[in-house]
C-alpha positions as CSV (number, residue, x, y, z in Angstrom):
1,X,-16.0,11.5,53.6
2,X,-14.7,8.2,53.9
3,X,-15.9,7.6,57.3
4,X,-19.0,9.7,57.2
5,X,-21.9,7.1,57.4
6,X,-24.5,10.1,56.5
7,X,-26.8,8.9,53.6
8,X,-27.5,12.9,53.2
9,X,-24.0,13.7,52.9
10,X,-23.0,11.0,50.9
11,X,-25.6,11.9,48.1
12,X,-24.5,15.6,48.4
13,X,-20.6,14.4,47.9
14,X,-21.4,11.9,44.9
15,X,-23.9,14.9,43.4
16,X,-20.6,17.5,43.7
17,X,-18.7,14.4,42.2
18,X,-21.3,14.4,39.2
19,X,-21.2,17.9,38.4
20,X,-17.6,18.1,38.5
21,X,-16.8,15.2,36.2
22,X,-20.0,15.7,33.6
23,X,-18.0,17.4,31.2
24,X,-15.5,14.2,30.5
25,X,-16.9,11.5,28.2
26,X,-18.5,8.5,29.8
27,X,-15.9,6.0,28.8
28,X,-13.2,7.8,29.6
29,X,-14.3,9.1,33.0
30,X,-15.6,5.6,33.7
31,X,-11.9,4.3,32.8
32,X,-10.1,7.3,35.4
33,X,-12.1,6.4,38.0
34,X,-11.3,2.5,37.8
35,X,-7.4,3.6,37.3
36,X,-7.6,6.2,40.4
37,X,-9.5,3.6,42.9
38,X,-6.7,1.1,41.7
39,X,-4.1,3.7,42.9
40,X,-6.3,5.4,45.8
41,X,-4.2,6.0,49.2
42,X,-7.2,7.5,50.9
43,X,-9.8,4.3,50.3
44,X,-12.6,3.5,47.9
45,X,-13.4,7.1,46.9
46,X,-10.9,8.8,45.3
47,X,-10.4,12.4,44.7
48,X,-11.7,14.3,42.3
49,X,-8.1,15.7,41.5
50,X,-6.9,11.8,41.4
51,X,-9.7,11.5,38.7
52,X,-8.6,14.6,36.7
53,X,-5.1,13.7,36.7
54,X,-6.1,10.6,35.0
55,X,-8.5,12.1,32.6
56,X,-7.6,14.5,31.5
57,X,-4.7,13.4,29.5
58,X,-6.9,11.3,28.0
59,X,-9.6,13.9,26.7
60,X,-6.5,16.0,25.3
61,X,-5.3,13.0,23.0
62,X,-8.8,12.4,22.0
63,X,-9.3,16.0,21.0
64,X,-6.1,15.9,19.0
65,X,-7.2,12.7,17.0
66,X,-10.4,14.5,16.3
67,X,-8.5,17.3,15.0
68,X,-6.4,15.5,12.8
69,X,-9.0,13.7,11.8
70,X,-10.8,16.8,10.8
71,X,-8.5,18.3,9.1
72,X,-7.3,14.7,7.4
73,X,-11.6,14.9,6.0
74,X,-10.9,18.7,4.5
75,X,-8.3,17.7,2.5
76,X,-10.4,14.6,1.1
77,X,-13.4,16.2,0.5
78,X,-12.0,19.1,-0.6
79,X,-12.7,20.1,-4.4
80,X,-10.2,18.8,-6.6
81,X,-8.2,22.1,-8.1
82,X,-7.0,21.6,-11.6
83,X,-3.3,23.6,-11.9
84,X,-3.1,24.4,-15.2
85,X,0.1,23.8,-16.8
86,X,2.2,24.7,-20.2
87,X,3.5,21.8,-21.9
88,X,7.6,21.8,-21.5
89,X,9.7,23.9,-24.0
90,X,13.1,23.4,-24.6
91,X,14.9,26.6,-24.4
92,X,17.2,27.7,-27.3
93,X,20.6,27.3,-27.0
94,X,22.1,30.8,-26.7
95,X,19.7,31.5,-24.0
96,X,20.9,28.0,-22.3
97,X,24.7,29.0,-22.5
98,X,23.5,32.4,-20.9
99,X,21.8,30.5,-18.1
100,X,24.7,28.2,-17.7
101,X,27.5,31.3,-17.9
102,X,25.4,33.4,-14.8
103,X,25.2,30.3,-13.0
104,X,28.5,29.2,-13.3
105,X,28.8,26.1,-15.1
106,X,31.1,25.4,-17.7
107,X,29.7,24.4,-21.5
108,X,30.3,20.8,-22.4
109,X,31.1,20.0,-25.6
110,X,28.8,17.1,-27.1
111,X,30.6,13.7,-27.5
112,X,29.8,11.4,-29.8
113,X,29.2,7.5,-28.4
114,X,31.4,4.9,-29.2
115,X,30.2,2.5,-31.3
116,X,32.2,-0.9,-30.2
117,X,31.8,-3.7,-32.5
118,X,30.6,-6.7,-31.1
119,X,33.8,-9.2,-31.9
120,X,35.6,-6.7,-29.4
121,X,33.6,-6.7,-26.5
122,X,34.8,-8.8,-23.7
123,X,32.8,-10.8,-21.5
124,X,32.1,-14.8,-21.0
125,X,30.7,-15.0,-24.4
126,X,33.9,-13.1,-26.1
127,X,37.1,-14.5,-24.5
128,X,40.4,-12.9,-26.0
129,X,43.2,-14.9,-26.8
130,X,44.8,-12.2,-23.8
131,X,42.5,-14.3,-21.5
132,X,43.4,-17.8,-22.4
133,X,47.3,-17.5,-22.5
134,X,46.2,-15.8,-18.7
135,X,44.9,-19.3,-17.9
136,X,48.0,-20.7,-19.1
137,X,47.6,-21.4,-22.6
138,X,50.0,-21.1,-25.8
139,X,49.6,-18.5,-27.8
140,X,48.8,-20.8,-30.6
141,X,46.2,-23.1,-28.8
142,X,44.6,-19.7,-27.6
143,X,44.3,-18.6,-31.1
144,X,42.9,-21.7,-32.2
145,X,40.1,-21.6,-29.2
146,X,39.5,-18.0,-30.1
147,X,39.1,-18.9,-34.0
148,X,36.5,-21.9,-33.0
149,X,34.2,-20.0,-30.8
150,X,33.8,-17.6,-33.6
151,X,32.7,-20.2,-36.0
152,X,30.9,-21.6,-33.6
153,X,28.5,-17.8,-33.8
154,X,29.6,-17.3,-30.6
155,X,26.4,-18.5,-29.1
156,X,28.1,-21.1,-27.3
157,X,29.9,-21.2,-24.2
158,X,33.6,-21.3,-25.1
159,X,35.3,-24.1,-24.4
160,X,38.9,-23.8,-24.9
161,X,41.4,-26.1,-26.6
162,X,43.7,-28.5,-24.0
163,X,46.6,-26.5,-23.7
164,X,49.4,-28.4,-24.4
165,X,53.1,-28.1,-22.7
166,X,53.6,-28.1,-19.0
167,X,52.3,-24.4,-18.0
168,X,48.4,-24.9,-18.6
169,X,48.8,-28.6,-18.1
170,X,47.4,-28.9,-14.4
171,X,44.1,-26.2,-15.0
172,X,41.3,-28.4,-14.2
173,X,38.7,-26.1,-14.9
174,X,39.8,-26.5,-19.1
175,X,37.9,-28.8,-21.3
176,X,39.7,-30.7,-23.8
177,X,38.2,-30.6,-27.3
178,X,38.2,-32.8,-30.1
């Protein structure tokens, strides 16, 4: 076909081209012919099979999208179904330690919390006279910080006494306090 000059046979081929090809989508066809003339061996006219290969992949993934998106509108426009449900019930506790014995699990025995009073709790705003003598201080300038910061409301950062003998002497991260 390529070096037929035949205006009869040209229209023929291009007609057989047309029928062959009318059942791909414009745009897409238009696009596999553009990519099969770019890759042609033969010349300007490629082959219809050159064209398919091309094509077709294409109409498969658009098919696909329009499936998904088919099924994507069911679901949206679907009717709303209302699942009725029973409000929760605790279950008694004999029948609990049945379910727990068949499946297993051992009973645990309730414990009560701890209550911790607040002077005990340790953190930045409750330093033990444990911590200070662990920075270096005597026991009795520990104490005495301790006993300030707790007059103070502990609201405060604490700022601990200077310690006084050689141990603590060099901390530079201790304040000295009046």
């Amino acid at each position: 076909m390529a070096h037929d000059r035949d205006p009869d046979k040209a229209t023929a081929w291009l007609h057989e081209f047309m029928r062959l090809l009318s059942d791909l989508p414009q745009d897409i066809v238009a696009h596999a012919i553009d990519e099969a003339v770019k890759k042609s061996e033969r010349g300007f006219l490629p082959s219809i099979g050159a064209i398919r290969a091309i094509a077709d992949p294409m109409v498969e993934e658009r098919q696909q999208k329009l499936r998904r998106l088919r099924m994507m509108a069911e679901v949206i426009l679907a009717p709303k179904v209302q699942i009725e449900q029973k409000p929760f019930e605790r279950c008694p506790g004999e029948e609990a330690t049945k379910i727990m014995e068949e499946a297993g699990i051992s009973r645990i025995d309730p414990v009560k919390p701890r209550e911790i009073s607040a002077d005990r709790l340790r953190g930045p705003k409750s330093i033990t006279v444990e911590d200070y003598i662990s920075l270096g201080l005597s026991r009795a300038d520990a104490e005495r910080a301790v006993e300030e910061i707790r007059q103070a409301g502990s609201a405060a950062e604490p700022k601990p006494a200077r310690p006084s003998g050689s141990i603590g002497s060099n901390l530079p991260s201790i304040e000295a306090t009046a």
